[in-house]
C-alpha positions as CSV (number, residue, x, y, z in Angstrom):
1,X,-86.5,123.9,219.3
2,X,-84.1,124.6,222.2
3,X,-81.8,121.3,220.8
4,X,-82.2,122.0,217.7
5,X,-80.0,125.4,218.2
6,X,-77.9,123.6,220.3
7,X,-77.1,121.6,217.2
8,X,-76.4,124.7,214.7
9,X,-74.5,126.1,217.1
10,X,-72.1,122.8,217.8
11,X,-72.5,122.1,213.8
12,X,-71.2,125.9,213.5
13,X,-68.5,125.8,216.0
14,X,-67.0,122.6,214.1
15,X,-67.2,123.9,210.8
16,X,-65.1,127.1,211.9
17,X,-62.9,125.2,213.5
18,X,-62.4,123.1,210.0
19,X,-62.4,126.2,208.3
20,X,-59.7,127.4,211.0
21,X,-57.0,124.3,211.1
22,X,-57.9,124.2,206.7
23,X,-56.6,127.8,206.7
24,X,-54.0,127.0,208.8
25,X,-52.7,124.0,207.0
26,X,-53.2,125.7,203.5
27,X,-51.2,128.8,205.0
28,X,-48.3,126.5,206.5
29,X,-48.2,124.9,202.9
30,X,-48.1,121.5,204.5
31,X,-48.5,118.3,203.0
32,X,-50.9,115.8,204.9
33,X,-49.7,112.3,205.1
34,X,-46.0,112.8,203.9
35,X,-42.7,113.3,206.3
36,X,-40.3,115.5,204.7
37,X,-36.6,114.5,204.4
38,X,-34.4,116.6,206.7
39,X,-31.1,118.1,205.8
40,X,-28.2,119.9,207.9
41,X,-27.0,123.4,206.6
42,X,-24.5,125.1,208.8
43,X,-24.0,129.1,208.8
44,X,-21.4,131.4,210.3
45,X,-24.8,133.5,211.1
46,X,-28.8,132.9,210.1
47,X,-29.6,136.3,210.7
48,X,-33.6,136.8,210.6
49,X,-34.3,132.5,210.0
50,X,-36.4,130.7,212.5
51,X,-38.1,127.5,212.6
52,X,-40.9,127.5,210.2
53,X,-39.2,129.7,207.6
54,X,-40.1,128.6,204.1
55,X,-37.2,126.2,202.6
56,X,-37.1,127.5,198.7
57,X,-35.8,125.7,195.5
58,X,-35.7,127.9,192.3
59,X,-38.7,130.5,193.8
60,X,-40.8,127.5,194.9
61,X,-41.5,126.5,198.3
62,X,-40.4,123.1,199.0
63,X,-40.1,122.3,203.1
64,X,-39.8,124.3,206.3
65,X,-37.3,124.9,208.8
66,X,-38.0,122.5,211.3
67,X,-34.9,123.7,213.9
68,X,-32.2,125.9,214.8
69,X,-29.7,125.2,217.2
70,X,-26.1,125.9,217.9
71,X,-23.3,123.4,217.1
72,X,-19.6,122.9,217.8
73,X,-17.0,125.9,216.6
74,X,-19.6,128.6,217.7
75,X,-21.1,127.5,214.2
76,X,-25.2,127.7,214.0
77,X,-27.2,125.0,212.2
78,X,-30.4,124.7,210.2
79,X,-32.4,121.2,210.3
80,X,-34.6,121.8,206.6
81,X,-37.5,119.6,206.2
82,X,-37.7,119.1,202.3
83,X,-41.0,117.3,200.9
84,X,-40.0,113.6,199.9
85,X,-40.9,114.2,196.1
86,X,-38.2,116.9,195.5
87,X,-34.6,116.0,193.8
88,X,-31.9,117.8,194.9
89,X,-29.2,117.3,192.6
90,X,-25.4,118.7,192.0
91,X,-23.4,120.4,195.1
92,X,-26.3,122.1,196.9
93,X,-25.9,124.9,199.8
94,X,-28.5,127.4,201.2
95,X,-28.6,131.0,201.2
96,X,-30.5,132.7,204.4
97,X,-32.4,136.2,203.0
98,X,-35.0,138.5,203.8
99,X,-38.2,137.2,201.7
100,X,-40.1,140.6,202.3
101,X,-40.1,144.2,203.9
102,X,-42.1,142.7,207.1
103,X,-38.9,140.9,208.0
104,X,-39.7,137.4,206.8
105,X,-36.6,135.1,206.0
106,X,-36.6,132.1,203.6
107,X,-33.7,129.6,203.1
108,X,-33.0,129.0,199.5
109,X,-31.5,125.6,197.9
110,X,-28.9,126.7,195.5
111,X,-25.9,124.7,193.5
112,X,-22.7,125.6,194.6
113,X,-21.8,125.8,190.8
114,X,-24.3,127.9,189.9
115,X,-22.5,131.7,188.1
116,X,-25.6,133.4,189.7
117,X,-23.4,133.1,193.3
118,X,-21.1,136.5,192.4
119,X,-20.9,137.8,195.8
120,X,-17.9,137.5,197.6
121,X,-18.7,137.4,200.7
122,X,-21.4,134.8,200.2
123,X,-18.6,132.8,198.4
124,X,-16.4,133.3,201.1
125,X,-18.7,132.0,203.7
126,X,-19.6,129.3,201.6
127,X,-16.2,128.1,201.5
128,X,-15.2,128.2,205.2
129,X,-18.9,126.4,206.2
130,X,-17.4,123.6,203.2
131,X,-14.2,123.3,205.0
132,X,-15.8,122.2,207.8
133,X,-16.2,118.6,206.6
134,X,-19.1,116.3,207.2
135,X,-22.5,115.7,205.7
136,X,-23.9,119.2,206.1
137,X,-24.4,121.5,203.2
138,X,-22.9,125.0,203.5
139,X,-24.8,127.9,204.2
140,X,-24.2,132.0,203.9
141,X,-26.7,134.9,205.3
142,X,-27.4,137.8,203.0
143,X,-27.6,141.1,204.8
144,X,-31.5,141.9,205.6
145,X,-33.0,145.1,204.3
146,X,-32.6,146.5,208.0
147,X,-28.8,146.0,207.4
148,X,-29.0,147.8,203.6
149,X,-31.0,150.8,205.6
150,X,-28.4,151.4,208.3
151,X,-25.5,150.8,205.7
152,X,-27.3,153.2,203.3
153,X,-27.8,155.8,205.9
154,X,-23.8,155.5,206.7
155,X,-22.9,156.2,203.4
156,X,-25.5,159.1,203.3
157,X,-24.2,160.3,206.6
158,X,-20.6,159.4,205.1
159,X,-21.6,162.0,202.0
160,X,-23.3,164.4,203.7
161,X,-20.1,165.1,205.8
162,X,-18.3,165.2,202.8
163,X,-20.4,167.6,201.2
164,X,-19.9,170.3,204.2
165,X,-16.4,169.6,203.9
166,X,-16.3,170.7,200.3
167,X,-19.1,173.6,201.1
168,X,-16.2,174.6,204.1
169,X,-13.4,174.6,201.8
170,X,-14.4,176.5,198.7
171,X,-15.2,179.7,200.4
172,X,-14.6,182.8,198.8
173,X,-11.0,183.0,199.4
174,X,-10.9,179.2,198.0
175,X,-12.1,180.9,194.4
176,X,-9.9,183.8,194.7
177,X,-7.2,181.7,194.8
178,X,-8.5,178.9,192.0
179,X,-9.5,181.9,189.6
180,X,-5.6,183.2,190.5
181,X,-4.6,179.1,190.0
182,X,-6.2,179.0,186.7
183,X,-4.5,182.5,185.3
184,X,-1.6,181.1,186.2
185,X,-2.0,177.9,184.6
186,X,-2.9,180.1,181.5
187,X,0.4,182.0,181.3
188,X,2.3,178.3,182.2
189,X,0.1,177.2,179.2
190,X,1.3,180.2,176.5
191,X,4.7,179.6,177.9
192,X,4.1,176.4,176.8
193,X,3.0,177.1,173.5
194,X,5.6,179.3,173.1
195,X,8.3,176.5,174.3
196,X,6.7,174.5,171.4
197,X,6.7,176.6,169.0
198,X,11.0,177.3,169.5
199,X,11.1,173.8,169.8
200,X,9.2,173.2,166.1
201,X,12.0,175.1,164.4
202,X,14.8,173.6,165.9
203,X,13.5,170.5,165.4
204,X,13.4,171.9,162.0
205,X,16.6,172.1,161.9
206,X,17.5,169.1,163.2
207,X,15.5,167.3,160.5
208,X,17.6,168.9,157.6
209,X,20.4,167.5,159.5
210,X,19.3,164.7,159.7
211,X,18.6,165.0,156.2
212,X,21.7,166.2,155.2
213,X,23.6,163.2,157.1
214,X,21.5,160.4,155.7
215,X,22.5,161.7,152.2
216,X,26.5,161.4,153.4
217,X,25.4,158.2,154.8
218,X,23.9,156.9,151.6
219,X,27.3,158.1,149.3
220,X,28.9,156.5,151.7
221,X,27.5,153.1,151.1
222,X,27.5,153.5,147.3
223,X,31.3,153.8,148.4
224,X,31.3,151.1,149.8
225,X,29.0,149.2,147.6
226,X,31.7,150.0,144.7
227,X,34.7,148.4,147.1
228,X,33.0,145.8,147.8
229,X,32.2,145.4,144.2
230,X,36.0,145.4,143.5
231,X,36.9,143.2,146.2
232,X,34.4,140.6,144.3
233,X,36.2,141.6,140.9
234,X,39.3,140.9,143.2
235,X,38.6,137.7,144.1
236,X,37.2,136.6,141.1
237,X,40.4,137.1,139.3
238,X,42.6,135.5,142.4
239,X,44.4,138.6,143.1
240,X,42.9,138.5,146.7
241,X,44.2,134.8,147.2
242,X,47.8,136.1,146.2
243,X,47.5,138.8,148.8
244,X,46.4,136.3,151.1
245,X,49.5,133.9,150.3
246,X,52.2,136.8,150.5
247,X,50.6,137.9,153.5
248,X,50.9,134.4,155.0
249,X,54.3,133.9,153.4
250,X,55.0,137.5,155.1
251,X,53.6,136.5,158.6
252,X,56.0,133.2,158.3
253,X,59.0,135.4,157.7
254,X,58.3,137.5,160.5
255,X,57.9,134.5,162.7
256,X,61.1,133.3,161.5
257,X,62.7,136.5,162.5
258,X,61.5,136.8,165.7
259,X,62.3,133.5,166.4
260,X,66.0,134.4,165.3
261,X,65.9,137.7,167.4
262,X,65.2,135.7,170.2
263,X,67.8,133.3,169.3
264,X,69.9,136.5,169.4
265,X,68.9,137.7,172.0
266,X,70.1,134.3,174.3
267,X,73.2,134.7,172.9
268,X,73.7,138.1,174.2
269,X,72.1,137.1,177.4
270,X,74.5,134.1,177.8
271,X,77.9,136.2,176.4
272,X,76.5,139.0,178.8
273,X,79.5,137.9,181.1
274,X,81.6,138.2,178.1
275,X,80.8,141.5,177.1
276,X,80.9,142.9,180.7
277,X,84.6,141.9,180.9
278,X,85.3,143.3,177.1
279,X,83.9,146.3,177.8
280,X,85.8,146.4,181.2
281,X,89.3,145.8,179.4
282,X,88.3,148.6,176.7
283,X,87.3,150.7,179.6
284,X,90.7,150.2,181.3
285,X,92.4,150.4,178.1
286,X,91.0,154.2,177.3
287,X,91.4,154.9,180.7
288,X,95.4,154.6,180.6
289,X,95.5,156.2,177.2
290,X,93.6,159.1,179.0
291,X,95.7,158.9,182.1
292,X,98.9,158.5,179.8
293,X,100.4,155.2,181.5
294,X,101.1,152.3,180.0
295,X,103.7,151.8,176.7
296,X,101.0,152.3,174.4
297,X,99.6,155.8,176.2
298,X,103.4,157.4,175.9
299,X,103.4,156.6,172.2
300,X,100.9,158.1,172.0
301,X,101.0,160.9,174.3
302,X,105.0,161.7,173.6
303,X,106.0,163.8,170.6
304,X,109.5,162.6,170.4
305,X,108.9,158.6,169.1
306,X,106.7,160.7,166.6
307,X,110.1,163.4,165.8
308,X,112.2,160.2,165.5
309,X,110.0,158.7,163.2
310,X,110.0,161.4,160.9
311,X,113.6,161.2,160.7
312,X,114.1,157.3,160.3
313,X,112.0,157.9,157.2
314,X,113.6,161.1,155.6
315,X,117.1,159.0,156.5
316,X,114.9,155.9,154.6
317,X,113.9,157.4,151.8
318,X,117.6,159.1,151.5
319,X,119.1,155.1,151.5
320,X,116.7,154.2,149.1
321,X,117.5,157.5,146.5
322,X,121.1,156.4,146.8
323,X,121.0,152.4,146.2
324,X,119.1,153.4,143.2
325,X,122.0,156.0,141.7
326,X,124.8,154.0,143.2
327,X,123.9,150.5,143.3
328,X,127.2,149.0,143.4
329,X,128.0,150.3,146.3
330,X,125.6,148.5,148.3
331,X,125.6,145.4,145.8
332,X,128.1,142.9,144.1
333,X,127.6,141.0,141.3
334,X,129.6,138.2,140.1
335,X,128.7,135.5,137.4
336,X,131.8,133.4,137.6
């Protein structure tokens, strides 16, 4: 009897410890018999991620977290144990984030391609683990829901603050002086209206003005529309070519002219010399007349040569009166 219960009791001890390392094993998700693949992810930062952390492709667990340890560059890295039967294809990286409000952490297998990555700062941390080189995928660390509650709590902090700021400036003399604000934008607003209003008629006025000119502006181009109709008449019948040929003919004549002028013009340039010592001579000439020296300035300038002349020709004309009534005596004629 007595070995008999020691039996029970040894068959019962065994059996919870089955049930024990079963429970255990079913809890830690492991696969009996099969060694996962192990992959590198490096992070800035892992956050909450330990060993033993769930490794997670699309929702489904597929490996653990077998290490974490610290690498070269200050840079922490994650060695993922991934069950031998699981594909990963395309660009992958990992994401660290809090799986649950009891601060577990999973590490999720994600493409780098995939549009679901929008954040920026994941996609910057992304980028910087990438640039690192080598054979480990890149990793990034969403903020855990600790994180969100202190952030969250700043902000409300941030906005309670604000909110007594506002509650301290709009006291009572704040709305006296908005209510006075908003009168006064009421008068600056009939003023307004007002303005308008003055500005409607004139630009009234200015519109039957503008009226009033485009109707000049339109007999104006029927003006025009009729000369230019007559210059087509014009040319039509060759009058304009004529005018065109006379002016040319015109223009020629004036070049020829100007080209004589200037002909002229060296002449006079080159006789300059001339003319200087012309003028000089006439110059010295007037200036004895006026001075009275000189033959020429006393005929001029003494009466008596004038008194004698007068005389010679009374005496003359007396000569001539008496040849003609007595010939003979100033003229013989013989024949034989």
């Amino acid at each position: 009897m007595k070995r008999r219960d020691e039996l029970l009791v040894g068959f019962t001890i065994l059996f919870a410890m089955a049930v024990v390392l079963g429970g255990a094993l079913w809890l830690s998700e492991r696969q009996l018999g099969q060694s996962g693949r192990e992959y590198v992810a490096r992070f800035n930062t892992v956050g909450g991620l330990s060993a033993g952390s769930p490794v997670v492709l699309r929702g489904v667990q597929v490996g653990r977290v077998q290490e974490i340890r610290l690498a070269e560059g200050n840079w922490v890295e994650a060695v993922l144990s991934v069950y031998p039967d699981v594909v990963i294809q395309g660009s992958p990286a990992v994401i660290a984030a809090s799986a649950s409000l009891f601060g577990e952490w999973q590490a999720s297998i994600v493409s780098r391609d995939s549009p679901d990555i929008s954040d920026p700062n994941v996609l910057r941390d992304l980028e910087l683990a990438a640039a690192q080189g080598d054979d480990a995928w890149p990793g990034a660390t969403l903020p855990d829901i600790g994180q969100l509650t202190a952030q969250a709590g700043r902000i409300a902090s941030d906005i309670g603050a604000f909110s007594n700021r506002i509650q301290t400036a709009f006291n009572d003399e704040a709305v006296v002086h908005l209510q006075s604000s908003i009168r006064d934008f009421g008068q600056v607003a009939e003023r307004i209206n007002k303005f308008a209003d003055q500005q409607t008629s004139i630009l009234g006025d200015v519109a039957d003005n503008v009226r009033v000119t485009s109707n000049v502006v339109t007999s104006t181009a029927e003006v025009l529309q009729r000369i230019m109709s007559r210059l087509d008449t014009a040319t039509a019948e060759g009058e304009l070519d004529s005018i065109v040929g006379n002016a040319s003919q015109i223009s020629a004549d004036l070049r020829l002219a100007m080209a004589e002028f200037r002909d002229f013009v060296a002449m006079v340039n080159e006789n300059a010399a001339s003319f200087d010592r012309i003028i000089a001579g006439v110059d010295t000439v007037f200036s004895r007349l006026t001075e009275g020296t000189g033959t020429v300035a006393r005929l001029v300038s003494d009466s008596t040569l004038y008194v004698e002349m007068s005389l010679a020709i009374q005496e003359l004309r007396a000569l001539l009166a008496d040849i003609k009534e007595n010939p003979r005596k100033y003229f013989k004629f013989s024949v034989f």
